[in-house]
LODOKE-153130 format. One line per 2 residues: number of its first residue (from 1); for each residue z, y, x of C-alpha. Coordinates in Angstrom, 2 decimals, always signed. Each point is the difference from the previous one (the first is absolute). Last residue first. Layout:
N
NUM = Z/Y/X ~ ...
END
This chain:
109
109 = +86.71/+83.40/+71.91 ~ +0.45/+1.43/+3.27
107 = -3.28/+1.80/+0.22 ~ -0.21/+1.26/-3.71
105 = +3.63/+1.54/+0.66 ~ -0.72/+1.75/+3.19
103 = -3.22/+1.67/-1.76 ~ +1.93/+1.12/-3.09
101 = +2.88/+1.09/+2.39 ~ -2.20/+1.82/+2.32
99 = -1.39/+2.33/-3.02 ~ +3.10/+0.56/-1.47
97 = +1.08/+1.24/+3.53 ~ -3.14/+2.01/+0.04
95 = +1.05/+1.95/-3.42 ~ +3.51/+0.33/+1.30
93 = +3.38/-1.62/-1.21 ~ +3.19/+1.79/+0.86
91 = +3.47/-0.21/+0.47 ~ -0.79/-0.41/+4.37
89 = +0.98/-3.69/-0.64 ~ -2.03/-0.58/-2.64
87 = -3.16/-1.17/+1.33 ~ +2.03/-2.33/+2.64
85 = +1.76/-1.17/-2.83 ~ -3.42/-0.75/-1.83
83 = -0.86/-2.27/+3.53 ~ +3.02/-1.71/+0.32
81 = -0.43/-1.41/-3.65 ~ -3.57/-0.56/+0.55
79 = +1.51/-1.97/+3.32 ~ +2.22/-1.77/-1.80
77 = -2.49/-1.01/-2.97 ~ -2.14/-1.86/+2.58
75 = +2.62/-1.85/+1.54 ~ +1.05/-1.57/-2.96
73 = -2.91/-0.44/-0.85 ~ -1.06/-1.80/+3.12
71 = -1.21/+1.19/+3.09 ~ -2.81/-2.08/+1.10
69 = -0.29/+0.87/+3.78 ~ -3.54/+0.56/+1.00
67 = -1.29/+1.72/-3.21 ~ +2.87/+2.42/-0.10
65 = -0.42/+0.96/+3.40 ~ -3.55/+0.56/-0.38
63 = +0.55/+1.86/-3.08 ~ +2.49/+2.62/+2.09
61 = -2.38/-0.07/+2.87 ~ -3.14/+0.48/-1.99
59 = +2.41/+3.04/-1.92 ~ +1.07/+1.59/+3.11
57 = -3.54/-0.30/+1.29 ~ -1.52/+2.07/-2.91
55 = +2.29/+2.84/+0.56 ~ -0.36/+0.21/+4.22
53 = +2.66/-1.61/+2.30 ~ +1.20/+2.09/+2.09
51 = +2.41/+1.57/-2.54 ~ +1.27/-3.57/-1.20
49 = +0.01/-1.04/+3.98 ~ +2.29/+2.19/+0.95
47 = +2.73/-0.79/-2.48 ~ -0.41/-3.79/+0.77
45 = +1.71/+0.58/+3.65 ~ +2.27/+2.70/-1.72
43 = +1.43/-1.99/-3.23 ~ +0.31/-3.50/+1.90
41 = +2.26/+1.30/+2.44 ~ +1.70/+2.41/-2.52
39 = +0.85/-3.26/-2.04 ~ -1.59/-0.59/-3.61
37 = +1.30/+0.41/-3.52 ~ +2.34/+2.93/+0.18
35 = -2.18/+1.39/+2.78 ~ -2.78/+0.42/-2.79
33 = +2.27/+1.52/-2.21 ~ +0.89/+2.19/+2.50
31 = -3.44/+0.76/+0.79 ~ -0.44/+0.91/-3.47
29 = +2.74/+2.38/-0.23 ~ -0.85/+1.71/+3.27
27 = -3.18/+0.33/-1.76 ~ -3.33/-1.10/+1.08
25 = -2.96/+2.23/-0.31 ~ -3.90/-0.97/+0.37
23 = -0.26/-1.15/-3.60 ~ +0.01/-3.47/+0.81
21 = +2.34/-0.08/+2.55 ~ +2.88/-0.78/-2.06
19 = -2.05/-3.02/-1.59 ~ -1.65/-0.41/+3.59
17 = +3.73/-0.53/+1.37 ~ +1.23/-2.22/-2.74
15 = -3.00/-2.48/+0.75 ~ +0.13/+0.24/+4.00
13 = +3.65/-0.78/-0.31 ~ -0.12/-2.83/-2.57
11 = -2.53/-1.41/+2.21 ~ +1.97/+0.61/+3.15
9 = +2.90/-1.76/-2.07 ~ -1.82/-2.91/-0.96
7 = -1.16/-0.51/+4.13 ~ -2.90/+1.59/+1.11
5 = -2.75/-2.10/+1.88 ~ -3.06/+1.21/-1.92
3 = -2.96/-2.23/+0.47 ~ -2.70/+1.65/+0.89
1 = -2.82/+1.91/-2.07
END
C-alpha cells in the first residue's frame, strides 16, 4: 500500500468518519461532532473516500497511518475519546458500533 499523505486532521477525519460510517448511517449529530473537530474542507474531501473505500481498507489505512506516524498516548487516548463521542452522539450505542470500537481500540493501542 502507499504512503498516505493526509495530514493529522485528515486522519482524524477519515477515523471519525468510518466510526459514524460504520453502520452505514451517520447522524446529523455525529457529523456535527465530527465538524466540531475537523473543518468542512477536510470533512467532505475525506468524507468520500470513507464510503469508497471498502471495510477492510478503512482499517489498513487507519493502522497504516498509525504505524507511519507514531502517535503517542496521548494521542492515542484522544482519538478513542473522539471516537466513543462519535458513538454517542446520536444517544445511542449499537451492536456494530460496539463492534468498531473494539476493533478501533486494538488498532490504536
Amino acid at each position: 500500500m502507499e504512503k498516505l499523505d493526509w495530514t493529522q486532521k485528515e486522519f482524524e477525519a477519515y477515523v471519525l468518519l468510518y466510526a459514524a460510517h460504520c453502520n452505514f448511517f451517520e447522524s446529523k449529530e455525529e457529523e456535527n461532532y465530527i465538524l466540531s473537530r475537523v473543518n468542512s474542507t477536510t470533512y467532505h474531501k475525506i468524507h468520500t473516500e470513507v464510503i469508497v473505500d471498502s471495510d477492510e481498507e478503512n482499517l489498513n489505512k487507519i493502522q497504516q497511518y498509525i504505524s507511519e506516524n507514531k502517535l503517542n498516548q496521548n494521542e492515542k487516548e484522544d482519538l478513542i475519546r473522539d471516537i466513543k463521542n462519535v458513538f454517542f452522539a446520536d444517544g445511542s450505542v449499537d451492536v456494530l458500533e460496539k463492534k468498531v470500537f473494539t476493533i478501533l481500540r486494538k488498532i490504536i493501542d
